[in-house]
N, CA, C and O atoms as CSV, one atom per row, in Angstrom:
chain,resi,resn,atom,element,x,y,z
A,1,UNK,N,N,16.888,12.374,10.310
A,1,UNK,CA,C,15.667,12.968,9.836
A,1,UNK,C,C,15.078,13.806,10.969
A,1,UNK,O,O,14.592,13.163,11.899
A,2,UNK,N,N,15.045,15.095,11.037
A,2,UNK,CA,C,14.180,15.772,11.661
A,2,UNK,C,C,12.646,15.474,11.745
A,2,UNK,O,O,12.347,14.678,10.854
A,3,UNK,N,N,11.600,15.826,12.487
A,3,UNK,CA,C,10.915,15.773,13.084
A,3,UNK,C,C,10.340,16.196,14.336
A,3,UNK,O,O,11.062,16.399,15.312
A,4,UNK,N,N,8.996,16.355,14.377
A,4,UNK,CA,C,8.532,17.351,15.398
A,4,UNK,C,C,7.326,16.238,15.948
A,4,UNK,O,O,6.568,15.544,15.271
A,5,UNK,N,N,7.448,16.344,17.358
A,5,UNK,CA,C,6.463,15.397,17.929
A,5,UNK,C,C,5.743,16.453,19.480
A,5,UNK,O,O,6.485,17.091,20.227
A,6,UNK,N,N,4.609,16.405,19.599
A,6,UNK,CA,C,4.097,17.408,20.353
A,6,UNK,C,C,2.388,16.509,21.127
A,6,UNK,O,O,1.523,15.857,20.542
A,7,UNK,N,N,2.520,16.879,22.559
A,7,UNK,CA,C,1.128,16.330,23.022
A,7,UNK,C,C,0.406,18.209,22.834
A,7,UNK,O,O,0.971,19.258,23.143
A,8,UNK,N,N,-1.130,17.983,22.164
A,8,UNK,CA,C,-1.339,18.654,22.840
A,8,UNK,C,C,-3.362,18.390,22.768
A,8,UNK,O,O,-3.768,17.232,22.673
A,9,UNK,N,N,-4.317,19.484,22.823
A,9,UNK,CA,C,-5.552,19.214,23.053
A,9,UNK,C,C,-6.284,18.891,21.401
A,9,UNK,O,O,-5.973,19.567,20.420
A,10,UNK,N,N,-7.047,18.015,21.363
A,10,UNK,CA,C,-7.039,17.554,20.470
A,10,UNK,C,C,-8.468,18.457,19.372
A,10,UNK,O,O,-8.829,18.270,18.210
A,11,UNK,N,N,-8.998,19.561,20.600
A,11,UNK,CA,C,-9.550,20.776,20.003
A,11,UNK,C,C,-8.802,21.376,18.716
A,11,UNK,O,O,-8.955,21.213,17.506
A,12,UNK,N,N,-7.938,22.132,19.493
A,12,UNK,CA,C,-6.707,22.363,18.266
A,12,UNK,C,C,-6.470,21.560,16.719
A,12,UNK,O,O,-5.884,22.031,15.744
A,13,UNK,N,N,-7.125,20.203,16.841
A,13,UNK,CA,C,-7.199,19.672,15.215
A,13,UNK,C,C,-7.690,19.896,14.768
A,13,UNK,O,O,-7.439,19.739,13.573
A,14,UNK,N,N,-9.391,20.731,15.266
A,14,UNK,CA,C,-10.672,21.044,14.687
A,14,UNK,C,C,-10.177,21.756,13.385
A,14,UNK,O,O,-9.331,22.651,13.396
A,15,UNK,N,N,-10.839,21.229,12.166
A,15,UNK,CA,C,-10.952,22.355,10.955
A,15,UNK,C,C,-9.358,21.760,10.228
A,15,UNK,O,O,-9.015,22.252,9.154
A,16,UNK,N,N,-8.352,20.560,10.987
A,16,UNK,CA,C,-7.553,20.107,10.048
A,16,UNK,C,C,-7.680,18.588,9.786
A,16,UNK,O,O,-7.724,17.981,8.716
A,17,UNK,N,N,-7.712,18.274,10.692
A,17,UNK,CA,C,-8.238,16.448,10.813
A,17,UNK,C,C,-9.717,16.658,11.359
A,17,UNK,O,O,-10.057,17.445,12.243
A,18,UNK,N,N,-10.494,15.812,10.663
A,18,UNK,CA,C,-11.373,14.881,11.219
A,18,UNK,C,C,-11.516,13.769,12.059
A,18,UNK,O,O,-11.795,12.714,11.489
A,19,UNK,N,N,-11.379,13.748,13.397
A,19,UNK,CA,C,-10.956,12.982,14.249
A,19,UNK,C,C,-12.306,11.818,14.766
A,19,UNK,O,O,-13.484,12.140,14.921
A,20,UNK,N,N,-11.946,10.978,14.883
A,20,UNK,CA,C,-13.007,9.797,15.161
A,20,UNK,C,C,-13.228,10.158,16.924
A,20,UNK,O,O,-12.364,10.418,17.762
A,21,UNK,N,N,-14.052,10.101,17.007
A,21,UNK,CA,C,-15.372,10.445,18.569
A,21,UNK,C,C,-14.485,10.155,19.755
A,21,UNK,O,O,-14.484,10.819,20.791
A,22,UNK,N,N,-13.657,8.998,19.483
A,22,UNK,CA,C,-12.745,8.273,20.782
A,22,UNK,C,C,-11.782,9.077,20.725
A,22,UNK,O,O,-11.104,9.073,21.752
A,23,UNK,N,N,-11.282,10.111,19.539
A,23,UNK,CA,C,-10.155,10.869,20.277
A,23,UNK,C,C,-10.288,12.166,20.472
A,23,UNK,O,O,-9.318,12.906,20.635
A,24,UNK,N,N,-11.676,12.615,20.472
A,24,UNK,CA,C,-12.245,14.136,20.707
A,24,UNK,C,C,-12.007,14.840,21.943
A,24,UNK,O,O,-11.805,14.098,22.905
A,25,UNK,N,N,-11.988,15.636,22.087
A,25,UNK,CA,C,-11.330,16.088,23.642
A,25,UNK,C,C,-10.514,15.528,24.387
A,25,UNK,O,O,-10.823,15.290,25.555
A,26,UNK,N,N,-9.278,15.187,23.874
A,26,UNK,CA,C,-8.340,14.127,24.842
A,26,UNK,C,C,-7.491,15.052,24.423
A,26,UNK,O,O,-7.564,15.980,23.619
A,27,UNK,N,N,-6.437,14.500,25.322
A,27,UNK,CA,C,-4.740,15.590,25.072
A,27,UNK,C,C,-4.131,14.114,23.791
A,27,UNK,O,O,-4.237,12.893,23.907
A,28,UNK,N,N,-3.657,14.772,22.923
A,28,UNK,CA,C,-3.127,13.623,21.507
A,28,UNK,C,C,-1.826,13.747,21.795
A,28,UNK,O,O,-1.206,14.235,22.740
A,29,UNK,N,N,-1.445,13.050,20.501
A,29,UNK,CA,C,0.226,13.276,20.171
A,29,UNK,C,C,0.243,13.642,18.902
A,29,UNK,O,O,-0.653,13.131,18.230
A,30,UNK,N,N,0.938,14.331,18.369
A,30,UNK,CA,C,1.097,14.566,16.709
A,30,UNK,C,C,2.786,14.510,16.567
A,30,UNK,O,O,3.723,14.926,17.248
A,31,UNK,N,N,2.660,13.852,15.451
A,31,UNK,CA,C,3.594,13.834,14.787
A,31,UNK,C,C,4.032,14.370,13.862
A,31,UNK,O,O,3.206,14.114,12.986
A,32,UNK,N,N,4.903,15.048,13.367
A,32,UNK,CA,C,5.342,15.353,12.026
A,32,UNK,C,C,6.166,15.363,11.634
A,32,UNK,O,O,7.087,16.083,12.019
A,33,UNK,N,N,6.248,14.278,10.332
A,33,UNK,CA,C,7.758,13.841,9.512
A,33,UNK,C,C,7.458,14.249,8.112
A,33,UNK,O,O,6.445,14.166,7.418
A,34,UNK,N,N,8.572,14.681,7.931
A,34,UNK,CA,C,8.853,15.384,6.403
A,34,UNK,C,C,8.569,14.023,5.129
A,34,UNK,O,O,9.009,12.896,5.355
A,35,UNK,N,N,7.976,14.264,4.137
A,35,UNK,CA,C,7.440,13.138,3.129
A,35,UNK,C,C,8.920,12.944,2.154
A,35,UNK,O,O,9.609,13.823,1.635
A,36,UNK,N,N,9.083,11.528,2.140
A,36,UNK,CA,C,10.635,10.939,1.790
A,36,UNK,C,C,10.801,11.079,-0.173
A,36,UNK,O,O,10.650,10.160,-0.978
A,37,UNK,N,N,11.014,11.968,-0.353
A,37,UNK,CA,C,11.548,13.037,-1.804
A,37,UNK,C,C,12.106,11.465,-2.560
A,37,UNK,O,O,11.770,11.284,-3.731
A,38,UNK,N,N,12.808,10.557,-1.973
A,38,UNK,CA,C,13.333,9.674,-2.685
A,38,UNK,C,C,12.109,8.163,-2.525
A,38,UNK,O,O,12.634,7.108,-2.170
A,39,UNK,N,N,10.864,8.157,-2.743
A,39,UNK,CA,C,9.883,7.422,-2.840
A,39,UNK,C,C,10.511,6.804,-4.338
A,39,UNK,O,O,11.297,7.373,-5.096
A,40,UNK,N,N,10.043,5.786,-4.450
A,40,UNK,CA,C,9.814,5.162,-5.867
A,40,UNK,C,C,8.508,6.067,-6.940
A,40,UNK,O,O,7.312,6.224,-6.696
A,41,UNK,N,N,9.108,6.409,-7.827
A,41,UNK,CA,C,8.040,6.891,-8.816
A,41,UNK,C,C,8.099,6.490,-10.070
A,41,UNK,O,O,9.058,5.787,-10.389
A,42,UNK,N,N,7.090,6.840,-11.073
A,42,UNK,CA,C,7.047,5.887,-11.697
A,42,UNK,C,C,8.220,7.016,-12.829
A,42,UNK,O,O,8.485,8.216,-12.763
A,43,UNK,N,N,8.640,5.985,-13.724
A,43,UNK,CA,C,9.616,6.815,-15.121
A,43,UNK,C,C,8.935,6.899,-15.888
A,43,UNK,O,O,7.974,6.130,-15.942
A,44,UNK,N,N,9.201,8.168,-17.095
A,44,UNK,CA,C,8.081,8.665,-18.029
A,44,UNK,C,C,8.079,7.154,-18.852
A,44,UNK,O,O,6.980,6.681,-19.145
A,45,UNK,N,N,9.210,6.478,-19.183
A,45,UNK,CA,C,8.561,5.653,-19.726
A,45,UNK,C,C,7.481,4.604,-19.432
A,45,UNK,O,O,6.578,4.293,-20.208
A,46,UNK,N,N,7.703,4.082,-18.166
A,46,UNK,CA,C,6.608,3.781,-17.701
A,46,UNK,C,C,5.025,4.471,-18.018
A,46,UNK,O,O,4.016,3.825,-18.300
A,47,UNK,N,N,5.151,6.175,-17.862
A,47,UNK,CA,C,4.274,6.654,-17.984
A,47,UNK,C,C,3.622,6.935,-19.687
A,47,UNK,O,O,2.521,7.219,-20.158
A,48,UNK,N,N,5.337,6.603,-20.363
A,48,UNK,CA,C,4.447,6.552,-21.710
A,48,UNK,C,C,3.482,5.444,-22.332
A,48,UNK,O,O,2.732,5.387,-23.306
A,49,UNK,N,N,3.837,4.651,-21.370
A,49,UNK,CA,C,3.868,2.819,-22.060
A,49,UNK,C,C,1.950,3.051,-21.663
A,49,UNK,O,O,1.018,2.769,-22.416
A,50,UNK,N,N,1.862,3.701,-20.113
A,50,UNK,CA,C,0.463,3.592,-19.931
A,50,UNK,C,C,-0.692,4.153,-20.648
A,50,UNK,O,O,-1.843,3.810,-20.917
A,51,UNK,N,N,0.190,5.290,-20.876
A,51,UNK,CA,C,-1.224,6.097,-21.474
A,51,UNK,C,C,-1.069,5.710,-23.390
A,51,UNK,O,O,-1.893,6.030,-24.246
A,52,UNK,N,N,0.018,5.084,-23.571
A,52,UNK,CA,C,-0.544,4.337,-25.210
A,52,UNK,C,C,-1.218,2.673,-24.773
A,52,UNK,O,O,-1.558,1.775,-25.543
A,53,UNK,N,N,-1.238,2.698,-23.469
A,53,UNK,CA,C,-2.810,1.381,-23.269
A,53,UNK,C,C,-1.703,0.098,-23.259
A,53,UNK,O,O,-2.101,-1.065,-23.332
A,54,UNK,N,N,-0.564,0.374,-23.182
A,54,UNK,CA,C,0.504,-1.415,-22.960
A,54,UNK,C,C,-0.450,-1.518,-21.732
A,54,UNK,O,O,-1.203,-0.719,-21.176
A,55,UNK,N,N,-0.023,-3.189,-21.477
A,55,UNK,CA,C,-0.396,-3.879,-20.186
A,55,UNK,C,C,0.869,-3.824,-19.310
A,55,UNK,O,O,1.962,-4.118,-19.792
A,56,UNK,N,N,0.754,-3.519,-18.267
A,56,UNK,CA,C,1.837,-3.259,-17.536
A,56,UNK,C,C,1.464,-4.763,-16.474
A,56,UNK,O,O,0.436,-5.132,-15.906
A,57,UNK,N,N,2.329,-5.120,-16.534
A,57,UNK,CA,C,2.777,-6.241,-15.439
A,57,UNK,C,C,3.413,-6.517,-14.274
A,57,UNK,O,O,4.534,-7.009,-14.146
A,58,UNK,N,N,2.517,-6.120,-13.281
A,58,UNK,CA,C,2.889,-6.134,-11.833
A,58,UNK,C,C,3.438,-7.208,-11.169
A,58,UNK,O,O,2.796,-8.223,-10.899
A,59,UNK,N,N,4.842,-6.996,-10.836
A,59,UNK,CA,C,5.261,-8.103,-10.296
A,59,UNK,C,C,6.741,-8.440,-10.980
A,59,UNK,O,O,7.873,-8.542,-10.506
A,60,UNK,N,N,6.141,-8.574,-12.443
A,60,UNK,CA,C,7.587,-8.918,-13.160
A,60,UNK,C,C,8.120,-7.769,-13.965
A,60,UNK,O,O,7.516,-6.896,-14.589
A,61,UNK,N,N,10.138,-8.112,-13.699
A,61,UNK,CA,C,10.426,-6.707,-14.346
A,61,UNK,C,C,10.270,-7.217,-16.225
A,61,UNK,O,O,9.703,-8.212,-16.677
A,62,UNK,N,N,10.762,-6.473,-16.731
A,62,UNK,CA,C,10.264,-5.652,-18.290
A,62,UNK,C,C,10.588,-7.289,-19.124
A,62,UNK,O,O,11.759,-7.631,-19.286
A,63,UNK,N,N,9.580,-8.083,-19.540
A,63,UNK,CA,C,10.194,-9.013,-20.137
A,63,UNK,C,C,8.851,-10.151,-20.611
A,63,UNK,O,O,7.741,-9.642,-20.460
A,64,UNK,N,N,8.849,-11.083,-20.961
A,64,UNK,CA,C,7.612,-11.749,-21.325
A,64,UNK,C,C,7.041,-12.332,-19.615
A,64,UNK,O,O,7.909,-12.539,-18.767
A,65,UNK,N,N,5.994,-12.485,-19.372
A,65,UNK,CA,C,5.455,-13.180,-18.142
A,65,UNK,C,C,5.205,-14.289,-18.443
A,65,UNK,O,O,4.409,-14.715,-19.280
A,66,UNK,N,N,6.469,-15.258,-17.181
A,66,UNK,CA,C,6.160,-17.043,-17.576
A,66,UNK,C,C,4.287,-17.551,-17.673
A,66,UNK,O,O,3.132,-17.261,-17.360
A,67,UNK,N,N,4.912,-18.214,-18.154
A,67,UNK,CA,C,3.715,-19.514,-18.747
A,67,UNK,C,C,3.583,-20.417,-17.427
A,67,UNK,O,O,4.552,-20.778,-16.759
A,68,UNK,N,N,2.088,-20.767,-17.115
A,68,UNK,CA,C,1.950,-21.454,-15.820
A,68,UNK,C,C,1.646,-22.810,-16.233
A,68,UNK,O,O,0.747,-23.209,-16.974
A,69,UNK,N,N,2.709,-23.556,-15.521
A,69,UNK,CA,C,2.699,-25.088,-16.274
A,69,UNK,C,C,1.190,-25.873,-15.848
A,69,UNK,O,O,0.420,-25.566,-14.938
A,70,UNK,N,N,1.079,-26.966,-16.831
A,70,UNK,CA,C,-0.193,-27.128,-16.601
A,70,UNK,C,C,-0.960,-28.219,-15.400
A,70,UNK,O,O,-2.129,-28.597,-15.321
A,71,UNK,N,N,0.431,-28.568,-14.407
A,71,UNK,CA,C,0.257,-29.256,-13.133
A,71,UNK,C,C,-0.819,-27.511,-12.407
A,71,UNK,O,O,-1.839,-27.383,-11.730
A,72,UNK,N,N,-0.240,-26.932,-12.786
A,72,UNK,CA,C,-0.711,-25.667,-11.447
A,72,UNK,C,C,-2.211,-25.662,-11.264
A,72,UNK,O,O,-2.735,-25.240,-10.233
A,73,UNK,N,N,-3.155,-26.335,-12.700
A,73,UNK,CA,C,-4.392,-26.223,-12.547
A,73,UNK,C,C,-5.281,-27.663,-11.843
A,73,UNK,O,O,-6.505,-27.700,-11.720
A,74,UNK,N,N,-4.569,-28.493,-11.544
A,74,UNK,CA,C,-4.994,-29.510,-11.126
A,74,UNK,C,C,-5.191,-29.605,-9.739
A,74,UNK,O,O,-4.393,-29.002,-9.021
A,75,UNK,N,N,-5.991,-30.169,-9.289
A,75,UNK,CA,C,-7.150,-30.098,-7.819
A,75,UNK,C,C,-5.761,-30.131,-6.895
A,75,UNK,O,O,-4.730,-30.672,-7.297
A,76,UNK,N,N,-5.874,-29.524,-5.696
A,76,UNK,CA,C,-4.964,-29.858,-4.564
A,76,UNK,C,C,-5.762,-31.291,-4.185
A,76,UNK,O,O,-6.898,-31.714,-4.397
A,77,UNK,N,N,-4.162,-31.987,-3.288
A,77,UNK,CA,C,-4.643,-33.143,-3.051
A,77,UNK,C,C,-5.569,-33.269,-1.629
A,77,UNK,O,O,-5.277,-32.454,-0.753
A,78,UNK,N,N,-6.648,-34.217,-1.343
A,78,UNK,CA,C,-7.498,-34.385,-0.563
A,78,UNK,C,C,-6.651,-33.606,1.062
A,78,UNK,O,O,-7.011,-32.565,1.613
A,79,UNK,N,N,-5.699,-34.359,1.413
A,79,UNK,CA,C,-4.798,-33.754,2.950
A,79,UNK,C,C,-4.711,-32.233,2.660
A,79,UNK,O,O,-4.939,-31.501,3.624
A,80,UNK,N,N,-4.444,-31.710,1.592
A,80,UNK,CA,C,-4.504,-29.858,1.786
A,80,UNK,C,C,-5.435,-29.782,1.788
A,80,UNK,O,O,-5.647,-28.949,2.669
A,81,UNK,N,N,-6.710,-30.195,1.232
A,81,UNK,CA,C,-7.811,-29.452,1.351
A,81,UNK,C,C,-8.469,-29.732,2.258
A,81,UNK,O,O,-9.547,-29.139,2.305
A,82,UNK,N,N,-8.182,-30.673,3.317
A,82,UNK,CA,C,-8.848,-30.703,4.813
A,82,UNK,C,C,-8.425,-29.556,5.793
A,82,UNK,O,O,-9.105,-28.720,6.389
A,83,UNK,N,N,-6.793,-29.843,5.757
A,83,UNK,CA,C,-6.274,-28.770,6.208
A,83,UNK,C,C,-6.114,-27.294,6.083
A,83,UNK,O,O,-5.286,-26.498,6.525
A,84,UNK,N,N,-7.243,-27.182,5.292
A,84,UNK,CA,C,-7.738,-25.740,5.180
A,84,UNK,C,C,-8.675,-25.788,5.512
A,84,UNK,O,O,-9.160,-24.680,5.737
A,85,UNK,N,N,-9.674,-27.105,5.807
A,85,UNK,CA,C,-11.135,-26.705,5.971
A,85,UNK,C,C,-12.060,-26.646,5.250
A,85,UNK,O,O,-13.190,-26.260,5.549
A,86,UNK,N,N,-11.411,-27.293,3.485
A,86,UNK,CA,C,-12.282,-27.152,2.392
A,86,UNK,C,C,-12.897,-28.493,2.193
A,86,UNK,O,O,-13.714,-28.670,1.290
């Protein structure tokens, strides 16, 4: 991957970045890397499913989302919850 890396005065950012106070007049570094074309995006179907209002389910791929058995709602026992501090 190409790339361009350069020190220089951090005047020169004026009018492209907004730079926070601590790096105003200092010599910087900039970087610049080309944005990776093969990102994950989403598929039209995905994009059809959203805009007719499906619930999309983060996390799990395309299929019913398990059922949470009904131990999962019951109190942690007294030793975890010290050991958190609760």
């Amino acid at each position: 991957m190409e790339y361009v890396r350069q020190t220089i005065g951090s005047a020169a950012l004026n009018g492209i970045f907004d730079l926070p106070p601590t790096l105003r007049n200092k010599e910087v570094e900039v970087i610049i890397l080309p944005i990776q074309q093969n990102a994950v995006t989403e598929t039209e179907e995905t994009k059809q499913e959203y805009k007719q209002g499906y619930k999309v389910n983060m996390g799990f791929l395309k299929g019913k989302v398990p059922e949470l058995p009904d131990s999962f709602f019951d109190p942690l026992p007294e030793e975890d919850l010290q050991a958190w501090g609760l």
